[in-house]
C-alpha positions as a Python dict, from the first residue, in 0.01 Angstrom:
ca = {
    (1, 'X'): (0, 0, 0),
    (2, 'X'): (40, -341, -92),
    (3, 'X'): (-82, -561, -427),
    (4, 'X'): (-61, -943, -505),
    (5, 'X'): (-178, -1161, -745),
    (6, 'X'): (-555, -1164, -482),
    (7, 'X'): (-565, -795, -390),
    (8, 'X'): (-631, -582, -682),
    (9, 'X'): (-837, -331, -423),
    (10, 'X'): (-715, 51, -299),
    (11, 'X'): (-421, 35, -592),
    (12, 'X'): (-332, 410, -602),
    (13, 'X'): (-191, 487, -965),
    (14, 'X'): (20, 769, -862),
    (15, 'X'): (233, 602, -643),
    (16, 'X'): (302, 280, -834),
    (17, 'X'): (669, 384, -960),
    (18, 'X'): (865, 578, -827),
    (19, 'X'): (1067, 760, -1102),
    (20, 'X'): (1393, 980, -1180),
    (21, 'X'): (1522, 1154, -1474),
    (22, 'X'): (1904, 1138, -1548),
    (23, 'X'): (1943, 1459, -1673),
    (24, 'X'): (2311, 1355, -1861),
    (25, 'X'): (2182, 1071, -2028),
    (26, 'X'): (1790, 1139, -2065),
    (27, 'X'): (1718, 822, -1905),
    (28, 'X'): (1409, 735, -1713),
    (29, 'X'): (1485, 523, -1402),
    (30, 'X'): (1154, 334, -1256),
    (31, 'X'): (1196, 199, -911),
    (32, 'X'): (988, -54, -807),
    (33, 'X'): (948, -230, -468),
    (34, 'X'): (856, -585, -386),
    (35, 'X'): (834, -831, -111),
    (36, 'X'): (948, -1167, -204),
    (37, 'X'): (977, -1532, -72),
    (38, 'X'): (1131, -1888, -180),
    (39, 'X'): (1067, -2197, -43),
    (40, 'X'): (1199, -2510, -36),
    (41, 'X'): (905, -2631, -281),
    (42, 'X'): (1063, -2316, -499),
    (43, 'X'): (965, -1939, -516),
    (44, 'X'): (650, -1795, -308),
    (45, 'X'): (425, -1496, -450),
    (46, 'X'): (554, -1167, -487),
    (47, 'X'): (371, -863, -386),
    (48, 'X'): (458, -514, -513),
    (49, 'X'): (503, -188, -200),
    (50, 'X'): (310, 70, -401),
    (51, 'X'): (377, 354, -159),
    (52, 'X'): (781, 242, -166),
    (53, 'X'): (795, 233, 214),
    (54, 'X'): (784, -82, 366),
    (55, 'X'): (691, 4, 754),
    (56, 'X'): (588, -255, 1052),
    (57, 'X'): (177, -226, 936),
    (58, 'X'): (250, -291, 559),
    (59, 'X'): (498, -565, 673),
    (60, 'X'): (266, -748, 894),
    (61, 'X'): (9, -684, 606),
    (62, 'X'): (206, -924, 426),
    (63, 'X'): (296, -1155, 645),
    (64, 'X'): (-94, -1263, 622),
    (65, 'X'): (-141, -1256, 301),
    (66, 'X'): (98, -1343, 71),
    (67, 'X'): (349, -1496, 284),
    (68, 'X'): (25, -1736, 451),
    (69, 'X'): (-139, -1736, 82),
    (70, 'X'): (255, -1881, -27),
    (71, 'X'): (225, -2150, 241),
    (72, 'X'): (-96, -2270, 135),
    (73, 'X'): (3, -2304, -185),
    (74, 'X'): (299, -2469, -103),
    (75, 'X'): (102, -2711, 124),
    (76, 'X'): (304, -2616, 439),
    (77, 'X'): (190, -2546, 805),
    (78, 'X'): (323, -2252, 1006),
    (79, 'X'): (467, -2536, 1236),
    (80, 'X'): (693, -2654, 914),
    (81, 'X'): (817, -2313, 835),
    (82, 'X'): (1135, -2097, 969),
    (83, 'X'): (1099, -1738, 859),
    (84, 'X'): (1456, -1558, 808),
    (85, 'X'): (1458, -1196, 757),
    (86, 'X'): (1746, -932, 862),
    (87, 'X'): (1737, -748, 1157),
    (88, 'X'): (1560, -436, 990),
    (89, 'X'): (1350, -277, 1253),
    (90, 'X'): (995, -328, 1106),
    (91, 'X'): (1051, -665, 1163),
    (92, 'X'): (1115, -622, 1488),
    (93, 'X'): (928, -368, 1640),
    (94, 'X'): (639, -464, 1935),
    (95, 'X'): (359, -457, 1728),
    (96, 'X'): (519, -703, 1466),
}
């Protein structure tokens, strides 16, 4: 599941952190997963992976929404923009 500064909808509260005790030093260790982008105006919108797995489906999910809500902003045209990512395979998988 995926939430930006627009999409406040289907936020599940269970899954927001994903969290670990260290038993030697009583510490609580929050994980927390997010999709980021910079520009060459500066730094795009972040969203937050609620779930903590970032698949093909959530990827493309953000792909049009906060990384086209980031363009817009930014006053750029898919035609202006090169999009570099690693060769995970969600980003590269047929459906993507």
């Amino acid at each position: 599941m995926v939430h930006n500064h627009t999409n406040n909808n289907n936020i599940n509260s269970s899954h927001r952190f994903s969290t670990q005790v260290n038993s030697r030093t009583n510490l609580i260790i929050f994980k927390l997963i997010t999709w980021d982008c910079i520009t060459a105006k500066g730094s795009g919108y972040r969203c937050q992976i609620y779930n903590g797995v970032m698949d093909s489906k959530v990827y493309q999910h953000v792909l049009g929404t906060t990384y086209m809500e980031t363009l817009d902003y930014c006053g750029f045209g898919k035609a202006q923009v090169y999009l570099q990512h690693d060769n995970d395979p969600k980003y590269k998988s047929k459906s993507t």
